[in-house]
C-alpha positions in Angstrom: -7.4 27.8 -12.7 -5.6 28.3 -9.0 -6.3 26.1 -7.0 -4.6 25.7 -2.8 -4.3 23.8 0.0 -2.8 20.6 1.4 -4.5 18.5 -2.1 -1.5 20.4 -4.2 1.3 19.7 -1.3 0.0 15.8 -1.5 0.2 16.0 -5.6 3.6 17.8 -5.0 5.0 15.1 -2.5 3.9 12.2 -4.5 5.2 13.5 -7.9 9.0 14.3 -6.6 9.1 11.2 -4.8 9.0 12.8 -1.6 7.8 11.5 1.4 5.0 13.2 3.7 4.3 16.5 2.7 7.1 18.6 3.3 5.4 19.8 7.0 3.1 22.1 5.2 -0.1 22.5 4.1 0.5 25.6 1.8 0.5 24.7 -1.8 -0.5 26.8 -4.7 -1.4 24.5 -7.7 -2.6 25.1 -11.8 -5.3 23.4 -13.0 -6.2 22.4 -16.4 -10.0 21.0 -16.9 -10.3 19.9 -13.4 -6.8 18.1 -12.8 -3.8 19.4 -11.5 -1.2 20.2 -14.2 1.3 22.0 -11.7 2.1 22.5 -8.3 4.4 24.4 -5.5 4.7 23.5 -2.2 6.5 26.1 0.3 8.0 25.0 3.2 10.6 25.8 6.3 9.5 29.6 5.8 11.7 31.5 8.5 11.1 35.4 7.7 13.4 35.9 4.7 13.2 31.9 3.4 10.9 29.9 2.3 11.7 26.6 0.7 9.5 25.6 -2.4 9.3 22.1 -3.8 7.8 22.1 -7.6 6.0 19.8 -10.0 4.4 19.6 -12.8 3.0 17.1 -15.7 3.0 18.1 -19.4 3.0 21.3 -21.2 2.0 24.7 -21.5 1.0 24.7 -18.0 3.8 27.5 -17.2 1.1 30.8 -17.8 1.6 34.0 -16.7 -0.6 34.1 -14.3 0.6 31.4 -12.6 4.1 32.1 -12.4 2.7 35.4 -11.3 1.0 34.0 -8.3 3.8 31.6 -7.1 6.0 34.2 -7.1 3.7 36.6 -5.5 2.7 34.8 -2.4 6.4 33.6 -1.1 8.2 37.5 -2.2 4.9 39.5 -1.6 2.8 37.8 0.9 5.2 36.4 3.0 8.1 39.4 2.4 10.3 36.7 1.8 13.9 38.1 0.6 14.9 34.7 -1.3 13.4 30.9 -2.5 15.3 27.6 -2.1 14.7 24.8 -4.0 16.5 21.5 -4.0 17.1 19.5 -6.9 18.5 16.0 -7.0 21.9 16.0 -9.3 20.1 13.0 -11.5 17.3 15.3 -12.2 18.3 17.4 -14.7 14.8 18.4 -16.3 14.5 19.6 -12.7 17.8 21.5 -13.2 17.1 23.2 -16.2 13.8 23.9 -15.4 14.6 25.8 -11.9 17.7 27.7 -13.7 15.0 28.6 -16.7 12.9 30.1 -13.8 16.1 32.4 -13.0 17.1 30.3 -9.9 21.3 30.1 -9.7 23.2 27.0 -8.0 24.3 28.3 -4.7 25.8 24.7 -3.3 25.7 21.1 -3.6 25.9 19.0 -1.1 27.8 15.3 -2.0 26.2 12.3 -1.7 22.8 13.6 0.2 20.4 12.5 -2.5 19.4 9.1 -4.1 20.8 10.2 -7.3 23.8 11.6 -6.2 24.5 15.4 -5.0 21.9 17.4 -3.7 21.8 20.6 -5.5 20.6 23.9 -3.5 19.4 26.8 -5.7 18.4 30.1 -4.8 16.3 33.1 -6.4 16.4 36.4 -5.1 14.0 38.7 -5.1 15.6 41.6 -6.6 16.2 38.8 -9.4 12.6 37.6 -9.8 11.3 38.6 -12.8 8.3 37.3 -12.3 7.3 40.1 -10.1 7.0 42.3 -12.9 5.1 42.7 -15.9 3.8 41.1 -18.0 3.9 38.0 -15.1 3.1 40.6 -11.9 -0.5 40.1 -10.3 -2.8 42.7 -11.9 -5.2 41.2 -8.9 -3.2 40.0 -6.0 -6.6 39.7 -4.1 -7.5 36.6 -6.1 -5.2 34.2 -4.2 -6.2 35.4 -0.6 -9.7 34.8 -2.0 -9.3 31.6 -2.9 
């Protein structure tokens, strides 16, 4: 089930070790029997950027819908024409897991995380597969209803 708001930026922030909530309050979170299983938070949106900081706990929480939706609202909603995320160079689940999603290393910057390098990925639009079938919102009314 979808679930928004500033509770899934708090689950984000405390899960990647971050402090605060990014500055936002727009979060688009999974949840699995009443708990949160997975979350985005988007931040520093500027027009054609939007900055996303994910999460998530356990398996099989990756549907289709849901990668539909958090793809939706930052290319979609917001017309966004790419996503950053950060990933800390001693994360490499993180890595995997945001070059899995299609995201491609764009720079790293040395020293500027707790583990090491900071690594800044990026995902075009045109290179979101995620905004097609069999992922693409079949109802994108059901996140502005929510």
């Amino acid at each position: 089930m979808l679930v928004t708001g500033r509770g899934v930026v708090e689950w984000v922030a405390r899960r990647t070790n971050e402090f605060g909530g990014f500055g936002t309050d727009i979060g688009i979170g999974w949840a699995r029997h009443g708990d949160l299983v997975a979350g985005v938070a988007y931040a520093d949106w500027n027009g054609p950027n939007v900055v996303c900081h994910i999460a998530a706990q356990g398996k099989h929480w990756a549907t289709r819908e849901y990668l539909g939706t958090i793809f939706d609202y930052p290319f979609n909603q917001l017309k966004c024409k790419r996503i950053t995320v950060c990933v800390g160079e001693g994360n490499a689940a993180s890595r995997r897991f945001v070059e899995h999603l299609g995201f491609t290393l764009e720079a790293e910057l040395a020293g500027a995380h707790h583990t090491g390098d900071l690594r800044i990925y990026r995902l075009w639009r045109d290179d979101c597969r995620y905004l097609k079938a069999p992922y693409a919102l079949t109802r994108p009314d059901l996140l502005r209803a929510a």
